[in-house]
ZALUMDREN-586569 format. One record per residue (C-alpha): x, y, z. Coordinates in steps of 0.5 Angstrom, whole numbers, padded with zeros to 4 digits, always signed. Each point is the difference from the previous one (the first is absolute). Layout:
N
XYZ...
***
This chain:
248
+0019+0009-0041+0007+0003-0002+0006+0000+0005+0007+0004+0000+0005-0006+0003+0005+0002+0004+0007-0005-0001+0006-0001+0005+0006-0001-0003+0003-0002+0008-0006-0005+0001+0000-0002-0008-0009+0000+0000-0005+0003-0001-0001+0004+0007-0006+0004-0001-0006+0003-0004-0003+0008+0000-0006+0001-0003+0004+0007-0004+0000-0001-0007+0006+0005-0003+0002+0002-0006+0008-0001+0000+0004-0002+0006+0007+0001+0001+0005+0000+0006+0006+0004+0000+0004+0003+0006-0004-0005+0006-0007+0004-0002-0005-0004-0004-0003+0005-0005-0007-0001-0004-0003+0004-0006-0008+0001+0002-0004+0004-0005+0006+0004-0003+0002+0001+0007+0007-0002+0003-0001-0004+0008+0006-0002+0004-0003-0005+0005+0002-0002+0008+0000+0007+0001-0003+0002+0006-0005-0003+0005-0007-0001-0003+0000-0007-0002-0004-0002-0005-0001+0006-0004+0001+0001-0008-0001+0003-0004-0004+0005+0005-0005-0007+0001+0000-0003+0007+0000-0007+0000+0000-0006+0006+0005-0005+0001-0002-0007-0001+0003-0006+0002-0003-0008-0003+0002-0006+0004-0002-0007+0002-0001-0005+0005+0000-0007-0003+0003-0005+0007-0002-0007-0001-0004+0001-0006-0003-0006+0000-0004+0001+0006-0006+0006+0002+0001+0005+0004-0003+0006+0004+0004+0006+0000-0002+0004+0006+0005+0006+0000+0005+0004-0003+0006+0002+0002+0005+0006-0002+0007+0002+0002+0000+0007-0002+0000+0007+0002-0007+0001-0002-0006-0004-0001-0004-0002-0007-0006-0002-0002-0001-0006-0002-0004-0005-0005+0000-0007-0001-0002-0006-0004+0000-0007+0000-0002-0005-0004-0007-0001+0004-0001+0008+0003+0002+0007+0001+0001+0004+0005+0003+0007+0002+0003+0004+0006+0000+0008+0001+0006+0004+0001-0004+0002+0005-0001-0007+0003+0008-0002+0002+0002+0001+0007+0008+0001+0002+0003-0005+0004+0006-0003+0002+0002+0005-0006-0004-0003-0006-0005+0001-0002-0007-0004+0001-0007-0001-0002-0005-0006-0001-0003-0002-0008-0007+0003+0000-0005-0002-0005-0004+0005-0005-0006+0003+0002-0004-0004-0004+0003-0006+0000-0005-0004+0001+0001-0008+0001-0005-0004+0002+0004-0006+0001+0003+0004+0006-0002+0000+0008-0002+0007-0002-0006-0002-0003-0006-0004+0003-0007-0001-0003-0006+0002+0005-0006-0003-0004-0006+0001-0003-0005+0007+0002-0007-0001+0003-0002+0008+0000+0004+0006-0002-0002+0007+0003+0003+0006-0004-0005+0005+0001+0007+0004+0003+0005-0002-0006+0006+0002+0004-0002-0005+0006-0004-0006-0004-0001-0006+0005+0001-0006-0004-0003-0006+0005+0002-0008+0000-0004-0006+0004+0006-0002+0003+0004+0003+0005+0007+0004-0004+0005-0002+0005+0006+0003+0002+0005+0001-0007-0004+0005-0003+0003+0007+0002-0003+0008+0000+0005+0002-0006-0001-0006-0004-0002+0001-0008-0007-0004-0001-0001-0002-0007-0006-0005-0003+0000-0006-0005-0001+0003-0006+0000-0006-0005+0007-0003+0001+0003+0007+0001+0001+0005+0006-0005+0006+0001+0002+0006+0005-0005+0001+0005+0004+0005+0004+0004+0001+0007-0003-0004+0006-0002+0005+0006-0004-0004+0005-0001-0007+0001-0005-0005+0005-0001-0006+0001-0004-0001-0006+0001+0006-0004+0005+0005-0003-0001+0008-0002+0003+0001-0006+0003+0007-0004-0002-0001-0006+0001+0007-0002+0007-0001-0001+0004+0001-0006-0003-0007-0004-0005-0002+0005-0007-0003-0002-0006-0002+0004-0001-0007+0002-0006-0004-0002-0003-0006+0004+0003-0007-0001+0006+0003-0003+0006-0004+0003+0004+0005+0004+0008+0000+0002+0005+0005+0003+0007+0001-0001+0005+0003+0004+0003+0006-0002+0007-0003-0004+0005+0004+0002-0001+0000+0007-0001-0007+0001+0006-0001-0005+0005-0007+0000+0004+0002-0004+0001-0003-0007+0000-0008-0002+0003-0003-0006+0007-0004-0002+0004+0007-0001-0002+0007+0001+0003+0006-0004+0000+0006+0003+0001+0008-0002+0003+0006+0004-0001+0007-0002+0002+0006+0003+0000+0007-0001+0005+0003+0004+0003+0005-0004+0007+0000+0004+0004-0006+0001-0003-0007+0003+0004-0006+0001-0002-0008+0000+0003-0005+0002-0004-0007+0000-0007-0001+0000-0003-0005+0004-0006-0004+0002-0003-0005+0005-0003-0006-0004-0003-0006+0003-0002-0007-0004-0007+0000-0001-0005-0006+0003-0006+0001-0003
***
């Protein structure tokens, strides 16, 4: 991808990247003149920000969190000195998480949210998945409500909400939402959007839905991505995270 990098001859570095490609470039009199398709533009004319060329465009801002780069850790948070809030992506070097615009809460005057993991981010080495077992009989006379039935007694972990899915020869098949559950037995939607109709003896397991039981994000460094598409002017001054030592 092609960039326009901007030089500060106060700073002596390479202070940013635009995603604008022009033609010519030229400064004179204090202004910053560019050439776009024959036409002349003076720029940090007026309060639209990020817009040229008639294109508007979001800013985005890359960074990295590498303390005691030796070790794994658990990044749970993310949190902004600004004036407005971003959204957020991350990646480590073992996962990838996110955070909405929408997520942050202003407090103490920055802005702060907690690392949610993608919707169908699914690990099975994680607390949120739990196996249950082997069906004895399956009742899908109403496919919206099958009743999947096991010979032992399900216990407490599995919850109403949770996404079931069968063994299907080493890999994951979507059954559908979880929406009753007895002491043997739960009822599935498999109407949803990817769901399959069970058979008995087929090994069944659930997963809780990824981004509410969110941890964060795990690995020795993470990098993160903000974005905004406020069109006036927004100001950053530090980003921050909360991260721990993970002890498996």
């Amino acid at each position: 991808m092609k960039y326009t990098l901007s030089f500060s001859e106060s700073s002596k570095g390479w202070t940013s990247f635009f995603s604008f490609i022009p033609e010519k470039m030229i400064g004179m009199n204090s202004y910053f003149y560019t050439f776009k398709n024959g036409n002349l533009y003076r720029h940090n004319s007026n309060e639209l920000r990020n817009n040229f060329y008639g294109v508007q465009y979001n800013s985005k801002i890359t960074g990295v969190f590498n303390i005691e780069s030796g070790s794994v850790k658990n990044f749970k948070t993310i949190s902004l000195n600004s004036d407005d809030s971003w959204k957020c992506e991350v990646i480590t070097d073992m996962a990838t998480g996110f955070v909405d615009k929408s997520y942050f809460s202003l407090k103490e005057g920055d802005y702060f949210a907690h690392i949610r993991r993608y919707e169908n981010d699914i690990d099975l080495s994680m607390r949120s998945a739990q196996g249950i077992g082997g069906t004895t009989l399956v009742n899908s006379s109403i496919p919206s409500a099958t009743v999947v039935t096991f010979p032992f007694n399900i216990g407490s972990i599995i919850s109403v909400g949770d996404i079931a899915y069968k063994n299907n020869s080493g890999s994951l098949l979507k059954l559908g939402t979880i929406t009753a559950l007895s002491a043997n037995s739960i009822t599935i939607n498999t109407t949803v959007t990817g769901g399959n109709i069970p058979s008995v003896s087929d090994y069944i397991l659930c997963i809780k839905n990824s981004t509410a039981e969110s941890y964060g994000a795990t690995g020795y460094y993470m990098q993160f991505e903000l974005e905004n598409d406020n069109t006036s002017r927004v100001e950053l001054f530090s980003v921050g995270s909360s991260i721990f030592k993970s002890y498996p």
